[in-house]
Residue, then its C-alpha position, 0 to 999 in steps of 0.5 A: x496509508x493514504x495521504x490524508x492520514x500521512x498529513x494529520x500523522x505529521x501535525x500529530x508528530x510536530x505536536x508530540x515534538x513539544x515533548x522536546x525542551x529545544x523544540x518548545x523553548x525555541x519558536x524557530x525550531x517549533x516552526x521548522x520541526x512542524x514543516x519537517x514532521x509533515x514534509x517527512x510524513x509525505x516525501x516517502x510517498x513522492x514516487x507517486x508522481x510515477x503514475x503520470x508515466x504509465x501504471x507499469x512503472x508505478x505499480x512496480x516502483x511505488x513505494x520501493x526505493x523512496x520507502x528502503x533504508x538508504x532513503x529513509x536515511x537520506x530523506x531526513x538529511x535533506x529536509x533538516x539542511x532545507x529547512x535550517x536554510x530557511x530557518x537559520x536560527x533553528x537548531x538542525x539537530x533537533x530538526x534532522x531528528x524529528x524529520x527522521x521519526x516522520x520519515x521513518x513513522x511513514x515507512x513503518x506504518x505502510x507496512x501494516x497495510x495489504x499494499x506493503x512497502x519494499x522496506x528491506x531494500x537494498x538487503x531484500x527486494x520483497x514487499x513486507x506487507x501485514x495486510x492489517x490496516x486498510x490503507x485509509x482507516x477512518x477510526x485512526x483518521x479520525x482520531x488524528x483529526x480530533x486530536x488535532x482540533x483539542x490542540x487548535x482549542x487549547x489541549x496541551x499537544x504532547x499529552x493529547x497526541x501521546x494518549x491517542x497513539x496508545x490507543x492506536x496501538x492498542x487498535x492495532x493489536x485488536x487488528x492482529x487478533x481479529x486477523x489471526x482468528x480469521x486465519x484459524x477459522x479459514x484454515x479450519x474450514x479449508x483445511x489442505x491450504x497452503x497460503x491464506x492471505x487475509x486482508x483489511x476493508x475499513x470496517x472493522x471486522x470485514x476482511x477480504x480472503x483469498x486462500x490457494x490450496x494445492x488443488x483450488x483457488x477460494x476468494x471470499x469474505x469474512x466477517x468476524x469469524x463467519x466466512x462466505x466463500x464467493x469464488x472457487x477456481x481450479x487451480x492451473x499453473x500457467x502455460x510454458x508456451x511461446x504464447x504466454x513466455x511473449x506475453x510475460x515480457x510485456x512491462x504491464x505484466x512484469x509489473x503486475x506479477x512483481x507485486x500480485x502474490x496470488x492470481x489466476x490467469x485466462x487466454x483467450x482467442x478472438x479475431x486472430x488475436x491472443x489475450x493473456x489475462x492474469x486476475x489478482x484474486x484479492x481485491x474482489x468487489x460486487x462479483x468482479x476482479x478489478x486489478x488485472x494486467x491484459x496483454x493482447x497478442x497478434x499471430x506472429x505473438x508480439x504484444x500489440x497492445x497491453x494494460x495494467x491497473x484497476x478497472x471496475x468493467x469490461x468496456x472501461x478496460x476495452x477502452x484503455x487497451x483501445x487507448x493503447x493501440x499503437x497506431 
């Protein structure tokens, strides 16, 4: 999820902590299980800071070893012995418990989005993505928001908070429903695919598609159960060519075929030097693909310049790959 929603799920947990009869008799505790409900609602996401590097590192890490097993079991541990440091009257039982739930309520539902997390680290280094939740939803956001301005006015938190999340599984389950009547639509309409990723917007109904069958790519959009198939590729598999083996060692295009499931690829040739392109087939938006990882290569094939990211035109990706050029 995005970090607003990460932040109103933390106040929403410190409030559901009142539930706890330590928690509510102990003023100190209240307070330091709060700032750990929020802190661990967030720390997961600190790997963001990833991004200051380069877009290679991020895409591939973001959301990988600070989400896995071992760090949801470590994040908790210091943030309790933190904060009991600087509550010592707080009860670090209660306050390494509650911190816990928020860490691991922020790994879990990152999973029910198309990004997913690499959750199952260290057994497994796959991302686990659900491709149900649209990693801002507005209808669980702003439900968090008006929960906690019933509990700013005076609504006891633990009710308000408990009655709310019953509804958002309940909205979740509508999700998987309308998702799975998506995929049944497409695969009675395209009926030889072999992989039908389904992916949320933040409109309800509204889901991004795109479908590989053993001989085409589709990309399209559907609604309810109406579909509309905008794009059509035939399907190549990548060429085993010393040109694209040069370009697969480049970190940009590691990074971008460690995440992408599904993806179609160009090359190029212009002014004596090579480009490999590979177009991540699922983030269509007003007829173009904006996720792409570029490597321009020279004749002797070595990388000279490369890019990695979302971008929304040809001369902004001219630019950065421009950017790029080594001097």
């Amino acid at each position: 999820m995005d970090t607003g929603t990460h932040i109103v799920m933390g106040i929403a947990l410190g409030g559901i902590a009142m539930i706890d009869p330590v928690v509510a008799a102990h003023t100190t505790t209240t307070t330091a299980v709060i700032a750990g409900t929020i802190i661990g609602s967030q720390i997961p996401d600190i790997d963001t800071v990833l991004k200051l590097r380069n877009n290679a590192v991020y895409i591939r890490h973001h959301r990988g070893i600070t989400h896995s097993i071992p760090a949801v079991l470590l994040w908790p541990i210091l943030i309790a012995y933190t904060l009991h440091f600087i509550f010592p009257a707080s009860n670090l039982l209660h306050l390494w418990l509650w911190s816990f739930l928020a860490v691991f309520l922020h790994v879990f539902v990152d999973i029910f989005n198309s990004y997913g997390t690499q959750a199952l680290r260290p057994f497994s280094k796959k991302w686990v993505a659900l491709n149900v939740i649209n990693t801002f939803d507005p209808i669980i956001f702003f439900m968090h928001v008006a929960g906690i301005l019933l509990w700013s006015l005076g609504a006891n938190p633990v009710y308000t908070f408990l009655m709310m999340y019953a509804i958002i599984v309940i909205y979740y389950i509508l999700r998987f429903i309308v998702q799975y009547a998506v995929k049944h639509t497409v695969k009675h309409m395209i009926s030889d695919a072999e992989e039908i990723i389904v992916a949320p917007t933040m409109t309800f109904f509204q889901w991004r598609l795109a479908v590989l069958t053993p001989t085409h790519h589709y990309v399209g959009r559907a609604y309810g159960r109406s579909i509309t198939i905008y794009d059509k590729f035939e399907r190549k598999e990548i060429p085993d060519s010393p040109l694209v083996k040069a370009a697969l060692k480049d970190k940009n295009l590691q990074a971008f075929t460690s995440f992408s499931p599904i993806y179609r690829w160009e090359i190029t040739e212009h002014d004596h030097v090579y480009e490999v392109r590979l177009i991540d087939l699922r983030y269509r938006s007003n007829d173009y693909y904006p996720f792409v990882a570029v490597a321009h290569l020279n004749e002797e094939l070595e990388v000279v310049n490369s890019y990695t990211g979302w971008i929304f035109s040809e001369d902004k990706l001219h630019k950065k790959l421009d950017f790029t050029m080594p001097n």
